[in-house]
N, CA, C and O atoms as CSV, one atom per row, in Angstrom:
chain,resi,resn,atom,element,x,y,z
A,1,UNK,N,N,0.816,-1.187,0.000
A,1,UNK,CA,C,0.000,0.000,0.000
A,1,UNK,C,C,0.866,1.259,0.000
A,1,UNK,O,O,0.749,2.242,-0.732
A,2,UNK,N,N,1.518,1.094,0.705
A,2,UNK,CA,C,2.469,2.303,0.882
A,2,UNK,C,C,3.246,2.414,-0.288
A,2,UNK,O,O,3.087,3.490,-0.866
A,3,UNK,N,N,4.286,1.386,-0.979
A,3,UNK,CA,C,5.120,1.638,-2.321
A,3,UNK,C,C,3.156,2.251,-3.238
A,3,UNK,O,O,3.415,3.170,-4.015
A,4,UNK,N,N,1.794,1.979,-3.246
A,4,UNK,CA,C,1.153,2.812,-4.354
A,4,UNK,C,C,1.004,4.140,-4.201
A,4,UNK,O,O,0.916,4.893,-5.171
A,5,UNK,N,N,0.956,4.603,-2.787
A,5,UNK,CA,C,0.826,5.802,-2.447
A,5,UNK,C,C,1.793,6.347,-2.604
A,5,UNK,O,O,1.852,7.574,-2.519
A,6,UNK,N,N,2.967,5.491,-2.914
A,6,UNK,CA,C,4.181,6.577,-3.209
A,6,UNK,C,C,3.893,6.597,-4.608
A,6,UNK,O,O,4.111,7.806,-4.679
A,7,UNK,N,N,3.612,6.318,-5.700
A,7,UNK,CA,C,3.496,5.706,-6.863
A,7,UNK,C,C,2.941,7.279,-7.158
A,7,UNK,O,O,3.471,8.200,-7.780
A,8,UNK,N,N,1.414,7.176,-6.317
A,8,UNK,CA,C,0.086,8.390,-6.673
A,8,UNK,C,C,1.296,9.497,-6.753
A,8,UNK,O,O,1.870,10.070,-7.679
A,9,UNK,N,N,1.366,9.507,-5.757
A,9,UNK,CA,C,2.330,10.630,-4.790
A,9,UNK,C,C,3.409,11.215,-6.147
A,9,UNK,O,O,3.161,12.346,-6.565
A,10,UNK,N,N,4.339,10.594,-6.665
A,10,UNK,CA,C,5.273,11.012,-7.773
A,10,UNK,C,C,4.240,10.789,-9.114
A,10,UNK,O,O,4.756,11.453,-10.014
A,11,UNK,N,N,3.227,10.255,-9.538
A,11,UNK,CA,C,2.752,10.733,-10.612
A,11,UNK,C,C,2.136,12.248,-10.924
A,11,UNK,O,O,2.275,13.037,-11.858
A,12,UNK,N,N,1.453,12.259,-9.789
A,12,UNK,CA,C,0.566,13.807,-9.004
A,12,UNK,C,C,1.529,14.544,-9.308
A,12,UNK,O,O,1.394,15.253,-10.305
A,13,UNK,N,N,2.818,14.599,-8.524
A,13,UNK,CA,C,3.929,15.645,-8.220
A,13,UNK,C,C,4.266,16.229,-10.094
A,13,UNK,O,O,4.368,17.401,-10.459
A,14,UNK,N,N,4.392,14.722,-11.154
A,14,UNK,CA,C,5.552,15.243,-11.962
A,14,UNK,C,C,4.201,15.710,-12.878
A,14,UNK,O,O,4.463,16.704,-13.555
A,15,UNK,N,N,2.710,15.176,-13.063
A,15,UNK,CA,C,1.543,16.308,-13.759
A,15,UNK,C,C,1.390,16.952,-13.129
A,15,UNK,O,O,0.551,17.427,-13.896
A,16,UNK,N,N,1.326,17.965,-11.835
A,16,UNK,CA,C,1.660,19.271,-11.333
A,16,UNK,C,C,2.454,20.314,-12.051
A,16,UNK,O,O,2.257,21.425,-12.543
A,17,UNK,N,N,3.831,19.133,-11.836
A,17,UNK,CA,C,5.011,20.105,-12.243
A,17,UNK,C,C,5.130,20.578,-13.823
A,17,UNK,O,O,5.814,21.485,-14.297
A,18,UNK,N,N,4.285,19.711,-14.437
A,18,UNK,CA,C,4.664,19.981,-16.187
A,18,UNK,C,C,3.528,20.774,-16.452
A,18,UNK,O,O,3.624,21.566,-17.389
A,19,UNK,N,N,2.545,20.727,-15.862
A,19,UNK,CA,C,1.199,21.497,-15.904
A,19,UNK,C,C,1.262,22.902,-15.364
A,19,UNK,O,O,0.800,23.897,-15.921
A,20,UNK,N,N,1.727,22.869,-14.512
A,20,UNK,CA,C,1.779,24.467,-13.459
A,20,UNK,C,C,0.353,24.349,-12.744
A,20,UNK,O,O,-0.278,25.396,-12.597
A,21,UNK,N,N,-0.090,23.381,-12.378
A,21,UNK,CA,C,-1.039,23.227,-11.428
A,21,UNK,C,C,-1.141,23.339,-10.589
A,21,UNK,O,O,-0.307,22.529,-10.184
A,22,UNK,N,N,-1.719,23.919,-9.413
A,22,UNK,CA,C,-1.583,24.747,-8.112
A,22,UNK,C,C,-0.641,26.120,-8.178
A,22,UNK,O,O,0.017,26.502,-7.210
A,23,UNK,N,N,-0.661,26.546,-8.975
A,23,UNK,CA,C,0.765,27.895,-9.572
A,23,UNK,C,C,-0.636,29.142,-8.708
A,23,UNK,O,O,-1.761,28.641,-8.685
A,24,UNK,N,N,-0.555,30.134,-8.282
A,24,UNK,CA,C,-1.749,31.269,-8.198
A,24,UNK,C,C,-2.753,31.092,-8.289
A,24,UNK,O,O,-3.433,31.762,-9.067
A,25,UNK,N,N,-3.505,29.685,-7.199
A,25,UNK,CA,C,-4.932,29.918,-7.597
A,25,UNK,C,C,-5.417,29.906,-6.096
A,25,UNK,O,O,-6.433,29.407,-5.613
A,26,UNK,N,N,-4.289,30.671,-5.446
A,26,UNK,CA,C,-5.169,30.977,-3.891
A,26,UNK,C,C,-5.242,29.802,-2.836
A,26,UNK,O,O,-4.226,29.110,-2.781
A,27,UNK,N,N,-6.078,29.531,-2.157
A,27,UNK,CA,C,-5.482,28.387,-0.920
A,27,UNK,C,C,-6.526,27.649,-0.765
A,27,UNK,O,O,-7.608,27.938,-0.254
A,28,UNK,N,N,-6.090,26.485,-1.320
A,28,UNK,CA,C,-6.746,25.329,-1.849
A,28,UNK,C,C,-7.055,25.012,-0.159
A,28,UNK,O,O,-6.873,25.598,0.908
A,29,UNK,N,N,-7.705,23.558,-0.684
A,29,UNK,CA,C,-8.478,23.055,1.272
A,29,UNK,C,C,-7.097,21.955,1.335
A,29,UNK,O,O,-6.767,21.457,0.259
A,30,UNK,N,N,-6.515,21.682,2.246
A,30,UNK,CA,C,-5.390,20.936,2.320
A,30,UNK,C,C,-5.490,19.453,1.943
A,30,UNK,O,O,-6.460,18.743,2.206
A,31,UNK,N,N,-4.287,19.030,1.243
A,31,UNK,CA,C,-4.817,17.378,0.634
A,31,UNK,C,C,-5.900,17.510,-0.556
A,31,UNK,O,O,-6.543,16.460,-0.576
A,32,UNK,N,N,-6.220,18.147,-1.271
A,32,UNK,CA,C,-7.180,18.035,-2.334
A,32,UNK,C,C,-6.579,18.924,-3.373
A,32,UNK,O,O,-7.375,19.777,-3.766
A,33,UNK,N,N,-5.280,18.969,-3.982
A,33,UNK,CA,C,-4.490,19.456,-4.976
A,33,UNK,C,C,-5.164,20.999,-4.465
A,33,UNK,O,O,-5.277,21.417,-3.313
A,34,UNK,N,N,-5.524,21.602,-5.641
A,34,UNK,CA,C,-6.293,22.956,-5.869
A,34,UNK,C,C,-7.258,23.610,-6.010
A,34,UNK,O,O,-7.529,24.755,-6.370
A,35,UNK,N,N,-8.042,22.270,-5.503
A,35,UNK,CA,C,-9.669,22.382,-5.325
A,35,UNK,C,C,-9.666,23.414,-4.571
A,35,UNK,O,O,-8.792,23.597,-3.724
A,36,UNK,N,N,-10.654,24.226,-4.785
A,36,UNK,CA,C,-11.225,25.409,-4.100
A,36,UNK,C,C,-12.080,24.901,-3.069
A,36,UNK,O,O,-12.999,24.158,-3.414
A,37,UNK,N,N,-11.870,25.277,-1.453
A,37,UNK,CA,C,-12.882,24.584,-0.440
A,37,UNK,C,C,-14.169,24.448,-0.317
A,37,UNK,O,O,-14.843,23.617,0.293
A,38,UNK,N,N,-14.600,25.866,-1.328
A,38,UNK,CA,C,-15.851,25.657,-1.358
A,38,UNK,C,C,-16.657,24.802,-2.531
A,38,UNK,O,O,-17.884,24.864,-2.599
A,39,UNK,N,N,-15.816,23.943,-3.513
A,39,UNK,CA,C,-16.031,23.361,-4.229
A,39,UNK,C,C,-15.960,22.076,-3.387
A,39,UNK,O,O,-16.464,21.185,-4.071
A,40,UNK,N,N,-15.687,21.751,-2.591
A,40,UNK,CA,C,-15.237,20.493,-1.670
A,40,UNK,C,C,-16.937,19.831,-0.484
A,40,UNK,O,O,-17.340,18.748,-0.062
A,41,UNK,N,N,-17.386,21.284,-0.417
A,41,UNK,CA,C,-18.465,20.924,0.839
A,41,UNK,C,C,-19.649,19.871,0.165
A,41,UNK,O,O,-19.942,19.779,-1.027
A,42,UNK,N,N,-20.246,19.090,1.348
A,42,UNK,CA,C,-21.265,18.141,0.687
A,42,UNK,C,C,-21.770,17.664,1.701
A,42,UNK,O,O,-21.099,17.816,2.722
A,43,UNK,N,N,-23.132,16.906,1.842
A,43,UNK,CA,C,-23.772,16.899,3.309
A,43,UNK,C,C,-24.140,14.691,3.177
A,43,UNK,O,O,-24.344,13.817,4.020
A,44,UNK,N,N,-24.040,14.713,1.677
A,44,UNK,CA,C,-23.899,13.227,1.327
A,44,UNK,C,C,-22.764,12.618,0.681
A,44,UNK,O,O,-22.114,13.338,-0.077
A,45,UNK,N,N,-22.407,11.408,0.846
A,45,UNK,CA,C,-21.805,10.636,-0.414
A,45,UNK,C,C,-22.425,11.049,-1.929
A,45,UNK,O,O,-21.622,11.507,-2.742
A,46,UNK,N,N,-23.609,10.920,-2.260
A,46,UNK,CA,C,-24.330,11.204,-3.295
A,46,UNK,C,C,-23.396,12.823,-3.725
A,46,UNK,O,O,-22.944,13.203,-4.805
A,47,UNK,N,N,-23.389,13.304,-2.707
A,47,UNK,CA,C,-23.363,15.157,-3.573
A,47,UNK,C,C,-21.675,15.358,-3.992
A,47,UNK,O,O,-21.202,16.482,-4.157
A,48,UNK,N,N,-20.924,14.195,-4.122
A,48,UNK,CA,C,-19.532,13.875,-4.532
A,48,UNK,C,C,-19.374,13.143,-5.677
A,48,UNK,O,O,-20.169,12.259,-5.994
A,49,UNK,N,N,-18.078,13.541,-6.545
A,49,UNK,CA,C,-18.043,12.566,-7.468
A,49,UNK,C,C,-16.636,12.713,-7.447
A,49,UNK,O,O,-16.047,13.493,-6.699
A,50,UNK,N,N,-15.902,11.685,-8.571
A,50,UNK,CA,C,-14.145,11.568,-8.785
A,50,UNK,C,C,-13.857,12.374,-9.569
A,50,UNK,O,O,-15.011,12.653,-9.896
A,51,UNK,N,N,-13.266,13.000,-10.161
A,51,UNK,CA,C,-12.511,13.968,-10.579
A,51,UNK,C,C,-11.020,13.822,-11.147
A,51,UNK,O,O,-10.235,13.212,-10.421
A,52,UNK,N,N,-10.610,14.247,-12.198
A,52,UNK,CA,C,-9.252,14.072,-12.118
A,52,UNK,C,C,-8.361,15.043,-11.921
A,52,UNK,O,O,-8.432,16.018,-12.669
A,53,UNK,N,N,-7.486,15.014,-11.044
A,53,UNK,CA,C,-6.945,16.365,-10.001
A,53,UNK,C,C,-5.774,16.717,-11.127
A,53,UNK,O,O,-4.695,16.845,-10.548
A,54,UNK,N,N,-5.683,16.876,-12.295
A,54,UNK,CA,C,-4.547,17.013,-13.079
A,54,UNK,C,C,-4.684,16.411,-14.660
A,54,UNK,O,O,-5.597,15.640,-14.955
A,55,UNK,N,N,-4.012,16.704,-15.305
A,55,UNK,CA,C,-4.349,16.465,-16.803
A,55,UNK,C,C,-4.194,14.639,-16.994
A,55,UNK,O,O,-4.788,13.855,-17.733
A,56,UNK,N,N,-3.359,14.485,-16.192
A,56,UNK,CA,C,-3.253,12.868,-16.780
A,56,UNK,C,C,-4.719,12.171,-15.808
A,56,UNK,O,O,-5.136,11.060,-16.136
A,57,UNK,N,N,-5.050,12.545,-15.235
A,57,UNK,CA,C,-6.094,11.884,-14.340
A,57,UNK,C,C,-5.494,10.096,-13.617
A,57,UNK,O,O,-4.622,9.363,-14.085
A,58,UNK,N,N,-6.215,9.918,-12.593
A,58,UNK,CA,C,-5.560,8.883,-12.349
A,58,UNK,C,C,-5.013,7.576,-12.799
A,58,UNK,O,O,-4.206,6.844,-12.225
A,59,UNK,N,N,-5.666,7.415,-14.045
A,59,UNK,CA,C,-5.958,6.054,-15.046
A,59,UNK,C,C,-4.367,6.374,-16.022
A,59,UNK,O,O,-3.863,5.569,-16.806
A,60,UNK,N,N,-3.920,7.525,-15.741
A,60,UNK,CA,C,-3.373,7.973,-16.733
A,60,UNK,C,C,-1.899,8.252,-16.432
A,60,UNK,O,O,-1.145,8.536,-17.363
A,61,UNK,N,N,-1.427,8.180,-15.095
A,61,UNK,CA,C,-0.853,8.175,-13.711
A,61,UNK,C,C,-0.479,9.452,-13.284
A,61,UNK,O,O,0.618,9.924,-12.983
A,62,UNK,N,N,-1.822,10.007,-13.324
A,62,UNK,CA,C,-1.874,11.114,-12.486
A,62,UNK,C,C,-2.637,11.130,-11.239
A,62,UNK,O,O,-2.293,10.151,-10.576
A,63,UNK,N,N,-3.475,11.785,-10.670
A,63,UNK,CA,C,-4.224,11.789,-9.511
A,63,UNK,C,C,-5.862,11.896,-10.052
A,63,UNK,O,O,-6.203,12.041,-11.226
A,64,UNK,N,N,-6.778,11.781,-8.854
A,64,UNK,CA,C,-8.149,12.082,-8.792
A,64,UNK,C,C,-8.269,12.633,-7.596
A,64,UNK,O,O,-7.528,12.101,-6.770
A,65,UNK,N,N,-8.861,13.417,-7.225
A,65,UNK,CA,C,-9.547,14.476,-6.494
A,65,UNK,C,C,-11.216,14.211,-6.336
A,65,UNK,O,O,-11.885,14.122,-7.366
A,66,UNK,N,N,-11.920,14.079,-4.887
A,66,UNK,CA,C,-13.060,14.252,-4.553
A,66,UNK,C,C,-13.514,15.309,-4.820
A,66,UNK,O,O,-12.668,16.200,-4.749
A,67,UNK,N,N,-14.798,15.736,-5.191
A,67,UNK,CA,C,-15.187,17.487,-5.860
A,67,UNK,C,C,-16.790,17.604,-5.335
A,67,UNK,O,O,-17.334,16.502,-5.264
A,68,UNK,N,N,-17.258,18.237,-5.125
A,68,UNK,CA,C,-18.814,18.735,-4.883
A,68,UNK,C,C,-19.466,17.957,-6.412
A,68,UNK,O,O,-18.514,17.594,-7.102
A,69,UNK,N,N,-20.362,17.743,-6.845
A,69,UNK,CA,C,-20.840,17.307,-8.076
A,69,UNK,C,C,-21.483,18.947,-8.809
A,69,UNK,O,O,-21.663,19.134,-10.013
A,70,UNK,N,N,-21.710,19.872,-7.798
A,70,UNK,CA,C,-22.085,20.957,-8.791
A,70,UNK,C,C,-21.028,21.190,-9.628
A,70,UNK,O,O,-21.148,21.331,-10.845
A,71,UNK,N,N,-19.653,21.250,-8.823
A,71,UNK,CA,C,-18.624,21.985,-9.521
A,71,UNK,C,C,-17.898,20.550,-10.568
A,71,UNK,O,O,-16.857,20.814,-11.169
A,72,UNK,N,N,-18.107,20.045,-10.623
A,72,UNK,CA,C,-17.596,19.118,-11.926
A,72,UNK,C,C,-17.133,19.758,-12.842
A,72,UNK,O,O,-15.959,19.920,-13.173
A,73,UNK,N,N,-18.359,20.257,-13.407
A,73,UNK,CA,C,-18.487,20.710,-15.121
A,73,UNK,C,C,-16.897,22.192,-15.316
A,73,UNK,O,O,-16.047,22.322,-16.197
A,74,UNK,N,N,-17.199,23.098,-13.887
A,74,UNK,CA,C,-16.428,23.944,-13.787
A,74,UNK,C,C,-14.842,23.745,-13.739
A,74,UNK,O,O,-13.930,24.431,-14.201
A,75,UNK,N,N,-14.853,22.189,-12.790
A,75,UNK,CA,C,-13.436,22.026,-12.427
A,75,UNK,C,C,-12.873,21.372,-13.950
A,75,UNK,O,O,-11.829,21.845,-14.400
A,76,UNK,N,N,-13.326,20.678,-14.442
A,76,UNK,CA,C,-13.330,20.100,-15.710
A,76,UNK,C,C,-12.900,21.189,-17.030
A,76,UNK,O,O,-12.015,20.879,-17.827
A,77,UNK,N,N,-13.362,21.980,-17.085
A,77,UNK,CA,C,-13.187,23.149,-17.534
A,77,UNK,C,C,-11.967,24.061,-17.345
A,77,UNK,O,O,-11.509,24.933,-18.084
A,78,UNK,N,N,-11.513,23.547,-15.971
A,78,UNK,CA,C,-10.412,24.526,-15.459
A,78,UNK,C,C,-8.832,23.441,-15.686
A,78,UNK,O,O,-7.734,23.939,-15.933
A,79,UNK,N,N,-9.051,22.093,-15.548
A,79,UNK,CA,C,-8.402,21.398,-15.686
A,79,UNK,C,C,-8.032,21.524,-17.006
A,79,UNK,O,O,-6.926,22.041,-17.169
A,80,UNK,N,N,-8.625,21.209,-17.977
A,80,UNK,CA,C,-8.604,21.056,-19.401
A,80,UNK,C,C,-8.004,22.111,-20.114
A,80,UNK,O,O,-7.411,21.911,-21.173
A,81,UNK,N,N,-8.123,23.237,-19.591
A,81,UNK,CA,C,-7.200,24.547,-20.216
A,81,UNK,C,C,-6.333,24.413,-19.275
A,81,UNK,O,O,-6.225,25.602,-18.974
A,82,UNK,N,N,-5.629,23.869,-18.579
A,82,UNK,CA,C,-3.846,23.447,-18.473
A,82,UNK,C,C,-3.337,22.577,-19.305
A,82,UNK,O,O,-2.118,22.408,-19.311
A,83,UNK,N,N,-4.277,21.767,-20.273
A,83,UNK,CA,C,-3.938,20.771,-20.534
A,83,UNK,C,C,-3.859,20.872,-21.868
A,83,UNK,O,O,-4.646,20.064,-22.361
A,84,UNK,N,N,-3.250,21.515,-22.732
A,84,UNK,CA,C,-3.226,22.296,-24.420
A,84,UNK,C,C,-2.276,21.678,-24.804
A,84,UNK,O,O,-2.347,21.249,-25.956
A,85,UNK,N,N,-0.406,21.250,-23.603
A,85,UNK,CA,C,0.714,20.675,-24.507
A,85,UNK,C,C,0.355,19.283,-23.494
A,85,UNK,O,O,0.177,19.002,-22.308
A,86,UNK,N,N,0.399,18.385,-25.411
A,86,UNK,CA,C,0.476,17.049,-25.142
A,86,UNK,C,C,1.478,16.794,-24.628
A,86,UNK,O,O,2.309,17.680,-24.430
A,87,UNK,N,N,1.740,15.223,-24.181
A,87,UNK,CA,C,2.893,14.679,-23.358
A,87,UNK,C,C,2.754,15.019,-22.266
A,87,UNK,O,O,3.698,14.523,-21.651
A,88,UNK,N,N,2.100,15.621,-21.550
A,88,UNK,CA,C,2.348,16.172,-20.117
A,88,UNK,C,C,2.493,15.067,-19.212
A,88,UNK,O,O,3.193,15.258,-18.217
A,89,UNK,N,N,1.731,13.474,-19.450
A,89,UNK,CA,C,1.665,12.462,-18.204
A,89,UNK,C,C,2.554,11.388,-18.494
A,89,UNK,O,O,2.789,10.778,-19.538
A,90,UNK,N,N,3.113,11.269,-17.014
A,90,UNK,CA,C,3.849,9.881,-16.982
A,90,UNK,C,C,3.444,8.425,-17.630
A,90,UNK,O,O,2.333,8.160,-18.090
A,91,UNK,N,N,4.689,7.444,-17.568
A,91,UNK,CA,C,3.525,6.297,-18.399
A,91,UNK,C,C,2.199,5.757,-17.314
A,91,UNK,O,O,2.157,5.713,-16.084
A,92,UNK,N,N,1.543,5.518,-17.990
A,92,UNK,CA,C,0.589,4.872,-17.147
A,92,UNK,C,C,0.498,3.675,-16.380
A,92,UNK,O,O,0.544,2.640,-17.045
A,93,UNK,N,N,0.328,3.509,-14.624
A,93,UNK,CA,C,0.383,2.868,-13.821
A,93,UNK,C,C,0.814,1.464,-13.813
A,93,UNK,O,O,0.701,1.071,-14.975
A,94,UNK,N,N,1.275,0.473,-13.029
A,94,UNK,CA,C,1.356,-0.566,-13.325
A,94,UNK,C,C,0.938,-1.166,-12.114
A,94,UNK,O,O,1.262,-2.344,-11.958
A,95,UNK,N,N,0.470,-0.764,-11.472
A,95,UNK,CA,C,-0.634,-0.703,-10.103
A,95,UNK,C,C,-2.010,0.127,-10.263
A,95,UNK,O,O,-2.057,1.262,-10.740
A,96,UNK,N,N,-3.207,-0.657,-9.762
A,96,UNK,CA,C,-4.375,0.384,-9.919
A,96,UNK,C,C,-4.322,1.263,-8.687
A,96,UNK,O,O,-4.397,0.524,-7.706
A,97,UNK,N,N,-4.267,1.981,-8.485
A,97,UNK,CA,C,-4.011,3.046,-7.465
A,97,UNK,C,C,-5.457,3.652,-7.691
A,97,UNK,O,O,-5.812,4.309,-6.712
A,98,UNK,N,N,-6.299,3.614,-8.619
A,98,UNK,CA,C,-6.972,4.716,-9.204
A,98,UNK,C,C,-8.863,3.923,-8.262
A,98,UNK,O,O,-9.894,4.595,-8.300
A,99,UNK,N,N,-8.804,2.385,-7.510
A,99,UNK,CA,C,-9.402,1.925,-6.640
A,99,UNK,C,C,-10.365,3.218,-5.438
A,99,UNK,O,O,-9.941,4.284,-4.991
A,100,UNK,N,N,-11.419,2.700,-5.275
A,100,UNK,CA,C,-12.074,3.517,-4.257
A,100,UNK,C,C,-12.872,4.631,-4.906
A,100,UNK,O,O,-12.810,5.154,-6.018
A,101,UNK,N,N,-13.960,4.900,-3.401
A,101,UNK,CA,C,-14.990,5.979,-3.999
A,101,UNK,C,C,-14.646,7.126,-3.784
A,101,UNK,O,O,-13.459,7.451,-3.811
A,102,UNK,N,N,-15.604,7.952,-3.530
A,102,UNK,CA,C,-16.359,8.948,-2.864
A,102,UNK,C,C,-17.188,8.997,-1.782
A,102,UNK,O,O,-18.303,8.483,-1.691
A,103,UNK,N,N,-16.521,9.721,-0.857
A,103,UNK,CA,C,-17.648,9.684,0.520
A,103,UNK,C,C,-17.384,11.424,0.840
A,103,UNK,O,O,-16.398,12.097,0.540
A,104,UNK,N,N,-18.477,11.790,1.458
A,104,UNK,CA,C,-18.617,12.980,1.952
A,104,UNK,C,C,-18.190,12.719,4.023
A,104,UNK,O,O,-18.766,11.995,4.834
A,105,UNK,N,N,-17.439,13.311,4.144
A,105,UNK,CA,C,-16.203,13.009,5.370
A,105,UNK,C,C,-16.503,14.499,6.119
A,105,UNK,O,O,-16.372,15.599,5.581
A,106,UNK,N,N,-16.926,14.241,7.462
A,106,UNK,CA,C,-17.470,16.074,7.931
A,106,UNK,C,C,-17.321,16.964,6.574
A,106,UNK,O,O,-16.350,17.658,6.271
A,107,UNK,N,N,-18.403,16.793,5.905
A,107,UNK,CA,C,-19.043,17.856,5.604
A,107,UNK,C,C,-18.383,18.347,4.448
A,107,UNK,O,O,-18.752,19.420,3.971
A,108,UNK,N,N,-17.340,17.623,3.871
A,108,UNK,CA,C,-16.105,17.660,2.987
A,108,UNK,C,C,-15.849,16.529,2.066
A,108,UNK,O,O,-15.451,15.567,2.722
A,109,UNK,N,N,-15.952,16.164,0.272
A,109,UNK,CA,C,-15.648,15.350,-0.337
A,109,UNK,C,C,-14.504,15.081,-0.096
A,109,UNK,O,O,-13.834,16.046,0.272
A,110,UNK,N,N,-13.697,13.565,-0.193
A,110,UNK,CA,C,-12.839,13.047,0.124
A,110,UNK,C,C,-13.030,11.679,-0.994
A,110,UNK,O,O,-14.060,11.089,-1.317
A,111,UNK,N,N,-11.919,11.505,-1.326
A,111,UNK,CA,C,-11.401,9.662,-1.733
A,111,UNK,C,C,-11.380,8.871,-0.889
A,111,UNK,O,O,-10.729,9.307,0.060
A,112,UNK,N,N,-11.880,7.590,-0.666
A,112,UNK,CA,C,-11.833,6.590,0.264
A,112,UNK,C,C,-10.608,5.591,0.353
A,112,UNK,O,O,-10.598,4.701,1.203
């Protein structure tokens, strides 16, 4: 478990770094890349969905991010215009890391 979380951990880091993701967008909720906190709140599991926290998304060996389900369409939107030069993601996984839901955790989307 621990060698995948290191795995997440350096895929996340090197689509960050080629992306400029988290660069000036103010102070994200801690542990959820650059999600905006108020994109994060939720009172169910239901009002959450997966997300991909970076251009390669997790399948892709990048990360996923828990998100409010209003803000999908928005974060999706915001992701996707970092994402203009191809090549940006590592090769893809050789571990599924990309396992688990969505649960709403006090009051806050989270990955399980």
């Amino acid at each position: 478990m621990a060698v995948a979380a290191a795995a997440v951990a350096a895929g996340v880091g090197a689509c960050l770094a080629a992306t400029g993701a988290g660069a000036g967008r103010g102070a994200p909720a801690p542990g959820t890349g650059d999600v905006p906190a108020a994109w994060l709140v939720c009172a169910a599991d239901a009002d959450c969905v997966r997300a991909p926290a970076d251009c390669c998304g997790c399948p892709g060996g990048g990360g996923d991010v828990a998100i409010a389900a209003p803000f999908a369409d928005a974060w999706a939107g915001r992701i996707g215009a970092r994402c203009a030069a191809p090549g940006a993601c590592p090769e893809k996984r050789a571990v599924d890391a990309c396992a688990g839901g969505v649960v709403c955790r006090s009051g806050s989307c989270a990955l399980e």
